[in-house]
C-alpha positions in Angstrom: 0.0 0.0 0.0 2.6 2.3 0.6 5.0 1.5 -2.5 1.6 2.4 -4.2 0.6 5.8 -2.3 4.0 6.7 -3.4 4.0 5.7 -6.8 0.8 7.6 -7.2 2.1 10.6 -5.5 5.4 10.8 -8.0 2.7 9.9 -11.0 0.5 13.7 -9.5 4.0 15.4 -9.4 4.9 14.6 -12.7 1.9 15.0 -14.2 1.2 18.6 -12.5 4.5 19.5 -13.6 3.9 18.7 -17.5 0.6 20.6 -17.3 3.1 23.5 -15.3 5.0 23.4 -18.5 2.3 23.0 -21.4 0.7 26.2 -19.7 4.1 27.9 -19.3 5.2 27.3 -23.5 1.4 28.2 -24.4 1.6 31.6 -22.8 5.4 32.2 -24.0 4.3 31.1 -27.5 0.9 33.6 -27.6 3.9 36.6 -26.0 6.5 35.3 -28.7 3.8 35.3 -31.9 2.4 38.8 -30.1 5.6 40.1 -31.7 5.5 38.8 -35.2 7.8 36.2 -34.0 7.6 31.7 -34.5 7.0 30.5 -32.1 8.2 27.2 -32.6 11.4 28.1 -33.7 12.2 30.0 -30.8 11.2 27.1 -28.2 13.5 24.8 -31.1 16.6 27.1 -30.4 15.6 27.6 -26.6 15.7 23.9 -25.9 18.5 22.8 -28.8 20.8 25.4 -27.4 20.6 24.1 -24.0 20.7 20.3 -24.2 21.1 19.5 -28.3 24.6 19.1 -28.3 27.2 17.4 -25.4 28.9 20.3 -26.1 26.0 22.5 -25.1 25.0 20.5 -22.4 28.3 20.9 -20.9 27.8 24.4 -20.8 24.3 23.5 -19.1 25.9 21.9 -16.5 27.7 24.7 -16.0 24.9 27.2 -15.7 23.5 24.8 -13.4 26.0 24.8 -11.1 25.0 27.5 -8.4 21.2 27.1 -9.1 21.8 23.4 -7.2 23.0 25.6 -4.2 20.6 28.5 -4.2 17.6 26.1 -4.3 19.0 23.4 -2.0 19.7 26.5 0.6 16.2 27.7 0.4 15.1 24.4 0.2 16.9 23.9 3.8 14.8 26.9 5.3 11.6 25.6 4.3 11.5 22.5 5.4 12.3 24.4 8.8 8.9 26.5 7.5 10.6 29.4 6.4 11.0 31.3 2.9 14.6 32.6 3.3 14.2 35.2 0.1 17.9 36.4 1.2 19.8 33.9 -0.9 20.2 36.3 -3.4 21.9 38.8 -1.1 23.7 35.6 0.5 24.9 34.5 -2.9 26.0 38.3 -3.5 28.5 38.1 -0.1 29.7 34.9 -0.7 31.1 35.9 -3.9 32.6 38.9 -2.5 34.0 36.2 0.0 35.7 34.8 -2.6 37.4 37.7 -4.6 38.4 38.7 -0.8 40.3 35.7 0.2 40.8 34.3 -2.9 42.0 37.7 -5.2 43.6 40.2 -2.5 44.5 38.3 0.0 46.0 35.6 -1.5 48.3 38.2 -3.7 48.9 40.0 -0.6 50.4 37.2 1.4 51.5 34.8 -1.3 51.9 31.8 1.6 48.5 31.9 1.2 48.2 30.5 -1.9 48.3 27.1 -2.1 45.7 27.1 0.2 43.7 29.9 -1.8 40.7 27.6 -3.0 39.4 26.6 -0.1 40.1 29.4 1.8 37.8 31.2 -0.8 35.1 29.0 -0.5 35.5 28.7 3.5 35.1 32.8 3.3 32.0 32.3 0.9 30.2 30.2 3.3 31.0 32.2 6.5 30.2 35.3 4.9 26.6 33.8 3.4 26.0 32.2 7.0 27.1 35.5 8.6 24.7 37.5 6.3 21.7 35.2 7.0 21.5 35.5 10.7 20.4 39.1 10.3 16.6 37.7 9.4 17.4 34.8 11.6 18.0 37.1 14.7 15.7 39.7 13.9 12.6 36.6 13.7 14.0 34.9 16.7 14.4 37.9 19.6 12.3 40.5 17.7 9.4 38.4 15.5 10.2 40.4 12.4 9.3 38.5 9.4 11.8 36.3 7.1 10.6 37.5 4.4 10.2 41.3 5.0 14.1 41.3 6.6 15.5 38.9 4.3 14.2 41.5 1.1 15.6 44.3 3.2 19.1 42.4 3.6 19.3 41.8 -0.3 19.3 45.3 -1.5 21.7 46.2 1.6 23.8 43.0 0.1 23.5 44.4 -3.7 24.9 47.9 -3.1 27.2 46.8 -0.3 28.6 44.3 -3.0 28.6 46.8 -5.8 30.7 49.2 -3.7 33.4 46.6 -2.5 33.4 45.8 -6.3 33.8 49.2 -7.8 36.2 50.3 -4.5 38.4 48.4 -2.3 38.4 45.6 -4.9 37.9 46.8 -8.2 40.8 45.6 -10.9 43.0 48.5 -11.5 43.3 47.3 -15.2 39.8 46.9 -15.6 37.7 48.8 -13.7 34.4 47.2 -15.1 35.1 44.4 -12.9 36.5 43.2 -9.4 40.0 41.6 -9.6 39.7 38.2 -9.9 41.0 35.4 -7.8 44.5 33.8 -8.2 44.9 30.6 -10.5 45.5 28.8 -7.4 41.6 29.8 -6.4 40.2 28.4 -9.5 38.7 24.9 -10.5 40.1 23.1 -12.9 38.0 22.8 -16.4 36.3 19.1 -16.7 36.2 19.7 -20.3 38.4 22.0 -22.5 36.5 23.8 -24.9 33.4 24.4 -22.1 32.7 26.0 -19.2 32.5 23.5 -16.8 35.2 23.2 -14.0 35.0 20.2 -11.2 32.8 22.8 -9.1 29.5 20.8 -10.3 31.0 17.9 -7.7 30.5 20.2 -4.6 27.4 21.3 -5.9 26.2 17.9 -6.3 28.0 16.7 -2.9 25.9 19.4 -1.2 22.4 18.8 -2.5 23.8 15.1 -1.5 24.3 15.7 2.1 21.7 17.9 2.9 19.3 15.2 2.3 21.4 13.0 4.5 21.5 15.4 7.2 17.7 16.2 7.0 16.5 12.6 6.7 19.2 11.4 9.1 20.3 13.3 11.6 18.6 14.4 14.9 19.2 18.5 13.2 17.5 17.5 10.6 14.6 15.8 12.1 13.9 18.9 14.9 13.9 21.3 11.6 11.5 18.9 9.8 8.9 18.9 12.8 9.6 22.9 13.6 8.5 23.0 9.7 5.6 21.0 10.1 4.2 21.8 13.6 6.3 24.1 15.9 3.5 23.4 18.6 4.0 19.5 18.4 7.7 20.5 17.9 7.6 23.2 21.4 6.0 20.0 23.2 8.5 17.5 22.2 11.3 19.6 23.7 12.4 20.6 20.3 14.2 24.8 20.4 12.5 26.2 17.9 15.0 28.9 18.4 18.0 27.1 17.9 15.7 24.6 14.8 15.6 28.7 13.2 19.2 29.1 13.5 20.8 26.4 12.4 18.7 26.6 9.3 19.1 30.2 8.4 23.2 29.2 9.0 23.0 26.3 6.7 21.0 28.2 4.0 23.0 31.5 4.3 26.4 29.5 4.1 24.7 27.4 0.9 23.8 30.5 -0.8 27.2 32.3 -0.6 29.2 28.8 -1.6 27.4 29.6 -4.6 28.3 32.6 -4.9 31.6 31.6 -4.1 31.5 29.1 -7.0 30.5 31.5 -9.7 33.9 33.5 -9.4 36.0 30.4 -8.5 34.1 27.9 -11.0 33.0 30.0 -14.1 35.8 30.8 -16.5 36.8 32.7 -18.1 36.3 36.2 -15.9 37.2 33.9 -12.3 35.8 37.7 -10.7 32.6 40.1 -10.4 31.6 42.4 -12.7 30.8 45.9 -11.8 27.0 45.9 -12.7 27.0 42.1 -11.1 25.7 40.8 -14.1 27.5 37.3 -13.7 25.9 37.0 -10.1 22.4 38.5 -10.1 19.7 36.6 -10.2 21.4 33.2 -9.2 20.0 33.2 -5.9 16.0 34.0 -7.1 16.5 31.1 -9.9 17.2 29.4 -7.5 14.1 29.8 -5.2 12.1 28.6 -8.4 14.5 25.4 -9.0 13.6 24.5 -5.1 9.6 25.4 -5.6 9.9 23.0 -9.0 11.6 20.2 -7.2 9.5 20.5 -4.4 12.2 21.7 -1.7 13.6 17.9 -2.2 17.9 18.2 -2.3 18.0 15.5 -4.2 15.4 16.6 -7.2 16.9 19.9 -6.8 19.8 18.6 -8.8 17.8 17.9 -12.0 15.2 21.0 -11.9 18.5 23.2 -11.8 19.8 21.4 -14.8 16.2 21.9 -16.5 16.6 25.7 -15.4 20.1 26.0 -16.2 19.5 24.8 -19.5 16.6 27.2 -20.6 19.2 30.0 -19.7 21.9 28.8 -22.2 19.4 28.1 -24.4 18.2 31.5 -24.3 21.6 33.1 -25.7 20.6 31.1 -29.2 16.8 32.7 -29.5 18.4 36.0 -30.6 20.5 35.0 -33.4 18.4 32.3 -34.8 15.2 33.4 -33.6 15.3 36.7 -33.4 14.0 36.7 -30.0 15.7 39.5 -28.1 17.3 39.4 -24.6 14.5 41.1 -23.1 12.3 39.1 -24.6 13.8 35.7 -24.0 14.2 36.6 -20.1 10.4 37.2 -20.2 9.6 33.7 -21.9 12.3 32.2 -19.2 10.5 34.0 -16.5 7.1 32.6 -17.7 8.1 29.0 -18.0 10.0 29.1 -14.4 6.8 30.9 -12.6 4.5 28.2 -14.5 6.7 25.5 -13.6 7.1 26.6 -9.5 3.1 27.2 -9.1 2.6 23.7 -7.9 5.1 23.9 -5.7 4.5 27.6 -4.7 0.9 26.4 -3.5 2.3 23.5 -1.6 4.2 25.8 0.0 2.1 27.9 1.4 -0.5 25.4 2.1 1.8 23.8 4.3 2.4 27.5 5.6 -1.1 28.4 6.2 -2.0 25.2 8.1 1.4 25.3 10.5 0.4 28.8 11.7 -3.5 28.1 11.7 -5.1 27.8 14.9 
């Protein structure tokens, strides 16, 4: 009975997430034809540039990359039952992490350069953690709302980030861009030709053991009841305090290892550009990956490649389509929200009835 309540319930999921996506492509294709534009050859270029060729998915892969850990860290607050919108600003420190430890320090004291790598990354983390217990506090002693604070904290994190980049740390050679992080700091390329470097295995690895540690560990399980009932969770014994914390810690650090991994992992700039083009965004994609995998670590892994892939794709619907950027974001935008409604609603169902009386 059970084998069959859950082959049923993957059967809904996959089901709901087709219709997500037939009703995402319809109302890209009526915006696309809106503009004199085919439809069908867009979506052709869309999905053949993102997963037609090896060469192309390689380059997927490495879109994909810092989506797995900006949905598997706000996948991590809410299964504590909390939307931690601050991965974006997370993602925005830990990369700032990075250039830090990895780029100026690391020229400054060359000792420190063997050691570069994961000293950048180990900065990434702390930094996204760091930055993430502002909402966490400000809930905990004060009862301000995740969502309110964490919104606040990103556009602190954007122009914070934008100043370090354009200031202390901008390239004197380039001034468009930060300076980037020492050869020592940088992943290796799996592939030469692409741009994917071995930092997809500690994405993967992550989404990997934060299903262990949820499912298995005695952490995991007091977030999973403070998620599902903090009253059944307050009665058990359970600190719903310290269940908040450690969650907003895990997700911040999450979030800025993948910021960390877009200046360490993405050749060939290895640094942030002034406008923050090569970081924006990765942390709200990746709130849709986790509401289209359903906030599970492990199916986090595959939506990101699905999302990654729509974004390299995208980059071929101009030249061959003649879909423009802005245009293509929109469609991108459309399929995503379609695609995360299902899970959105689950969500806050869940949300709704832990806070109901």
């Amino acid at each position: 009975m059970a084998y069959r309540e859950a082959l049923v319930k993957v059967f809904r999921g996959v089901a709901e997430a087709l219709l997500a996506l037939a009703v995402g492509l319809a109302v890209s294709a009526i915006l696309i034809a809106i503009y004199g534009l085919d439809p069908a050859k867009a979506f052709y270029w869309l999905f053949y540039g993102g997963f037609g060729a090896p060469g192309l998915f390689l380059d997927t892969l490495a879109y994909a990359t810092p989506l797995m850990l900006t949905g598997v860290a706000f996948a991590t607050c809410a299964k504590a039952g909390m939307f931690n919108i601050g991965v974006e600003g997370q993602a925005y420190l830990g990369a700032i992490g990075a250039v830090a430890l990895g780029g100026a320090l690391a020229r400054q004291v060359p000792e420190v350069s063997p050691v570069a790598l994961p000293l950048a990354l180990l900065g990434s983390s702390l930094l996204g953690a760091t930055w993430a217990l502002g909402p966490a506090l400000l809930k905990v002693f004060r009862g301000v709302h995740e969502v309110i604070s964490s919104i606040m904290f990103n556009w602190i994190a954007f122009y914070l980030t934008m100043y370090l980049v354009r200031g202390p740390l901008v390239n004197p050679a380039r001034p468009e861009m930060s300076i980037s992080v020492v050869p020592q700091a940088r992943f290796p390329v799996v592939f030469r030709g692409s741009i994917l470097t071995s930092a997809i295995y500690v994405s993967v690895s992550a989404c990997i053991a934060v299903y262990l540690v949820l499912r298995l560990t005695k952490l995991g399980f007091e977030m999973r009841l403070v998620g599902a009932n903090p009253d059944a969770a307050r009665y058990s014994g359970v600190s719903i305090r310290r269940a908040t914390l450690a969650a907003y810690s895990i997700s911040g650090a999450l979030a800025g290892l993948a910021g960390g991994l877009i200046v360490t992992g993405r050749p060939p700039v290895w640094s942030i550009y002034g406008t923050l083009g090569n970081v924006a965004n990765v942390g709200f994609d990746g709130i849709g990956v986790a509401l289209i995998g359903m906030n599970n670590p492990v199916a986090i892994i595959f939506t990101s490649i699905l999302i990654g892939g729509l974004w390299n794709g995208s980059r071929f619907m101009e030249p061959y389509a003649g879909v423009c950027s802005e245009l293509s974001r929109a469609v991108i935008g459309l399929i995503v929200i379609a695609l995360s409604v299902p899970g959105l609603l689950r969500a806050l169902s869940r949300y709704i009835r832990r806070w109901s009386p």
